[in-house]
N, C-alpha and C positions, 0 to 999 in steps of 0.2 A: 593302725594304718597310717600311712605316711601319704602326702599330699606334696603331688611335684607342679611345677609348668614346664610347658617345652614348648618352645618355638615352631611349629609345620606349615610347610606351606599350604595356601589357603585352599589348594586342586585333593594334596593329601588327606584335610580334613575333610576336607568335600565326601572324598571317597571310602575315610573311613568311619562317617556316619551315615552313609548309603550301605554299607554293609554291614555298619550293628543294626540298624533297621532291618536287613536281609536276615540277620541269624536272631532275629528278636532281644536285642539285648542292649543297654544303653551304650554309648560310645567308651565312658569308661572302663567298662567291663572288657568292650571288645579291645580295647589299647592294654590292659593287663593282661590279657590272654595271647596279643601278641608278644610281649617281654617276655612272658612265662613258657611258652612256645621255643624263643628265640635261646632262652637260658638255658635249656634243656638242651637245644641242638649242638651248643658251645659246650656243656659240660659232660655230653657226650662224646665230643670228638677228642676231648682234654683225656678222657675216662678211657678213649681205646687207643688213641698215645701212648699213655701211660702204659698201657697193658703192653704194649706192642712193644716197647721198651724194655720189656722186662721178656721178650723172645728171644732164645739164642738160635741160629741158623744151625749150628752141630744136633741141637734136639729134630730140629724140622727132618735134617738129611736122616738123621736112625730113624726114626718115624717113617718115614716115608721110603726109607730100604725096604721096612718089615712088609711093604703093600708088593703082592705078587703082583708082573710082568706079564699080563692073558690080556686078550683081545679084548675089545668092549663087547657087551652081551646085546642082543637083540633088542633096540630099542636107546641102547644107552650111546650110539654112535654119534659120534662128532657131524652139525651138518654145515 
């Protein structure tokens, strides 16, 4: 395990040792759970990038030829 400092202002630590207290948990805990939270949400948006990058719009249109031209079904209508 590796051991940082970071600079916060003194309202943010305030706030975030009133909510490790809230989620029962010591402040460091709750400070790596937010990185690890925040990681995930970055390597996710990187991860559908990436995918969405690798879409061609000629697949989407024949795909989307092959779907029949009917009404929406009862229930399934635009509101």
């Amino acid at each position: 395990m590796t051991a940082i400092t970071i600079r916060l202002p003194n309202s943010v630590h305030q706030k975030i040792k009133e909510l490790a207290v809230r989620d029962d948990v010591c402040a460091n805990q709750f400070i790596a759970s937010a990185a690890s939270e925040k990681m995930a949400s970055v390597l996710t948006l990187d991860f559908l990038k990436a995918e969405a990058a690798k879409g061609q719009r000629s697949d989407f249109d024949h795909y989307l030829s092959m779907v029949s031209d009917v009404p929406a079904q009862m229930g399934d209508e635009r509101v």
